[in-house]
N, C-alpha and C positions, 0 to 999 in steps of 0.2 A: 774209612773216610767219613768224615762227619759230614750231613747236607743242612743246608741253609731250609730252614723251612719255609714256605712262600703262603703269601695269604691268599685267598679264595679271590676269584673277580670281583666278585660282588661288595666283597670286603673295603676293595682298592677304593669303588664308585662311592661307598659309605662316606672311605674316609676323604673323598677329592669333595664331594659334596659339602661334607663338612665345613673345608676348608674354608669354602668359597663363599657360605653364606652368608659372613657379612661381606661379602661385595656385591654380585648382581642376584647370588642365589641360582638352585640349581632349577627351580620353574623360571615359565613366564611370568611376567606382569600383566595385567593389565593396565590400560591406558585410564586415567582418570576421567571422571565426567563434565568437568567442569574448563573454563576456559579463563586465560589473564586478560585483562583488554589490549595485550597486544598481539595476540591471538596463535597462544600456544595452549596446547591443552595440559592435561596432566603428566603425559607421556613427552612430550616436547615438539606434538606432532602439528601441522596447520590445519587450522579450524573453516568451517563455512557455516555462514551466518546468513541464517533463512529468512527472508523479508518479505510477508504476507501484507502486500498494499494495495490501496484505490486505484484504481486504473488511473483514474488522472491525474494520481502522481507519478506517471510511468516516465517521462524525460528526467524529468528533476531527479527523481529518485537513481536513475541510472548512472545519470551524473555522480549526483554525492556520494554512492556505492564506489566510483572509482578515485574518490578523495580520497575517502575511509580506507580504502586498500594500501593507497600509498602512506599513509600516517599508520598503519599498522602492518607491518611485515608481517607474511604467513598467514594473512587473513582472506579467505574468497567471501565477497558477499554476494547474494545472486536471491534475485526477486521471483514471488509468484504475483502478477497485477492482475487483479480481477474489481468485479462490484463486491463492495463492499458485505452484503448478507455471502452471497457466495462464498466468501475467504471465511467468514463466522463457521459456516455450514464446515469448511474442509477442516477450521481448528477443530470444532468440536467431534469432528473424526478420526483423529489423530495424526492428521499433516504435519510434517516436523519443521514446522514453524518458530522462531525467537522472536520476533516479532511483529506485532498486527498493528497497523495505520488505517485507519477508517477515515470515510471522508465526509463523516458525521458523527453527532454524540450518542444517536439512537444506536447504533448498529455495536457499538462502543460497549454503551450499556446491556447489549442484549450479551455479547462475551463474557462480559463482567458477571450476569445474572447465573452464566451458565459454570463458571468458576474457572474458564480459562483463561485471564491474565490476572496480571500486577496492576495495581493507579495507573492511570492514562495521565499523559501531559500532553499540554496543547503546543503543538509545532508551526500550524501556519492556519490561514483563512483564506476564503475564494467567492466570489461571486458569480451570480450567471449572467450570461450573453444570449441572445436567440442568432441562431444560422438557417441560412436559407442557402439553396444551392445558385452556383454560380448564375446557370441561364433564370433564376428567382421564378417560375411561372407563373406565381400566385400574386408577383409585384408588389412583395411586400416592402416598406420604408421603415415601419417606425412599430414599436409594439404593440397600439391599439389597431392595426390592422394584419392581426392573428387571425380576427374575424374573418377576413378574407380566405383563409388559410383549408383547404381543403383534404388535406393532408398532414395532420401534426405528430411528427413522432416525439414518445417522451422515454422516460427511462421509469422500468416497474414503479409500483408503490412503496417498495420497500428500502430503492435504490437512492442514496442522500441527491444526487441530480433528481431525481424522479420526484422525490420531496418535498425537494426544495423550488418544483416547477408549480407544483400543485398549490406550495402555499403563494408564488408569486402571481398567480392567477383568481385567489382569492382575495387578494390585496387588492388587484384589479377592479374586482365588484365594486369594489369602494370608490374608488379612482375611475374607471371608465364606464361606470353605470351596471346595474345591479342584472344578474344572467350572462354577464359576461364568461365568465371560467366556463357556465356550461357548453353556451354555444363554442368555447372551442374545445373544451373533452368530446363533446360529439363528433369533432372531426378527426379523432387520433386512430389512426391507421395501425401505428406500431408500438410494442410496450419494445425495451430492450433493458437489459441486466447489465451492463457498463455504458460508459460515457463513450469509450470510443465506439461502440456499435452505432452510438446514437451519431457520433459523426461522420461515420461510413456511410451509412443510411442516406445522407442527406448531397453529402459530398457524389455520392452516384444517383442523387437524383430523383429517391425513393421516398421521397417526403418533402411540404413546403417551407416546412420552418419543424425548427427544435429548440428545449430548451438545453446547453450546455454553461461549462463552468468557462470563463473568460481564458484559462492556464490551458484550454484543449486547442484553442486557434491560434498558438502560436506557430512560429516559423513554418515549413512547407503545407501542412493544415491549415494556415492560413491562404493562399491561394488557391484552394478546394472549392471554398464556400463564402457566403457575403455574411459581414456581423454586423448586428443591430444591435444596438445599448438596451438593457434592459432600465427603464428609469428610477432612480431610488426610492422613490416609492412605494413603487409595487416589486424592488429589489430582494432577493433571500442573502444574506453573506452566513456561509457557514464555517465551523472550524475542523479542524484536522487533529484528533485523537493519536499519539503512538503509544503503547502500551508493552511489554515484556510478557512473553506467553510464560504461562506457570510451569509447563512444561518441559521451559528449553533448556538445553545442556551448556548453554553461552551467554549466560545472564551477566556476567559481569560484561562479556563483550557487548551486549545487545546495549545496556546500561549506557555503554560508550560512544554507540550509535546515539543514541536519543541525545548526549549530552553536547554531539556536535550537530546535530541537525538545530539543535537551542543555542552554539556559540555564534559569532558575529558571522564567521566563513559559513557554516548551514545557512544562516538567514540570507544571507547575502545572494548565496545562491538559488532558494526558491523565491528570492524575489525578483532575480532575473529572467525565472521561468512565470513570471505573471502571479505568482502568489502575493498575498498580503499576510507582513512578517506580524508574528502575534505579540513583537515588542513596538 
């Protein structure tokens, strides 16, 4: 009797391999790096889109993250809100960040210097407010009686509120008589590294006045604490940088962010949260 001769196993997996590789192939793939702006990746998987921002654009921002999700299937975006040098410090450590919102141009510039982003485009502007806490001890009314202020918290020197208090104080000399700024840095009790620490601060009691951005006392934060207009004069209005980390794996999606935070629905929306639209 004649037998049939059979091929080796090994032989069988050669030839099923074969077969198959133009279809999926007998490896894994890997998943691509890169993402579409409607927030699938290479692999066809959903993406999450890291949002390195100024503490105080932490409502707004939350908001427009749940816009952005619903105009993009498969997209999570999910924020880290800090002071501004802070977020620099965690890019330039390798935080896997897409992109960085400053809430100044200095801080902007210092990422830029250090080659972690793309061009910055400007999205919105802010002005300051002074707050004083509800029971005011220090009775303050009106800006030139900061004087009186025994207790001033501010935000670091590095921090765009912290900044932007320091230059509306020296605007001051000019405007309420020269030694002004000092006699009130002489009374600053607290430095702090975000806007909302400075409004914690104040709101429990632990300071008589701050300098803050107008967009931090909105809604329940506004019943914490009393606000006093800062007067144009000795006003700072600063602007708000977003920029694409060089780093990120979702550059077209990030691209997508920044281009709705710039159409009519972003602006629309940080102007409900007390921003001033930079159209």
């Amino acid at each position: 009797m004649i037998r049939k001769k059979t091929l080796p196993i090994f032989s069988l997996l050669a030839i099923l391999c074969t077969s198959i590789v133009w279809g999926t192939g007998c490896g894994s793939a890997k998943p691509g790096s890169g993402s579409s702006a409607t927030g699938q990746d290479g692999s066809g998987q959903s993406v999450t889109l890291n949002i390195y921002a100024a503490a105080s654009l932490t409502s707004a921002f939350q908001d427009l993250g749940k816009r952005f999700e619903q105009t993009h299937p498969g997209v999570a975006v999910r924020f880290n809100f800090a002071g501004s040098p802070t977020l620099v410090s965690q890019i330039s450590q390798g935080a896997p960040a897409d992109l960085f919102a400053s809430a100044d141009t200095s801080n902007m510039e210092k990422a830029k210097s250090k080659g972690l982003v793309e061009p910055e485009k400007f999205f919105a502007k802010n002005s300051l407010v002074l707050i004083t806490p509800k029971n005011n001890p220090a009775g303050l009314q009106k800006y030139e009686d900061l004087l009186r202020a025994s207790r001033v918290v501010l935000g670091v020197q590095d921090l765009p509120v912290g900044i932007y208090a320091r230059q509306s104080l020296k605007r001051a000399d000019q405007v309420f008589g020269a030694g002004f700024s000092d006699t009130v840095l002489s009374h600053v009790v607290s430095q702090e590294t975000d806007v909302k620490q400075i409004v914690n601060k104040i709101a429990l009691g632990e300071g008589d006045a701050a300098f803050v951005y107008g967009t931090d006392v909105q809604g329940a934060t506004a019943e914490k604490v009393n606000v006093i207009s800062v007067p144009e004069s000795v006003n700072v209005t600063g602007a708000y940088p977003i920029a694409v980390v060089k780093q990120s794996s979702h550059k077209d999606l990030a691209e997508s962010f920044i281009q709705f935070l710039l159409s009519r629905e972003g602006q629309d929306i940080l102007h409900q949260y007390g921003f001033i639209p930079v159209s």
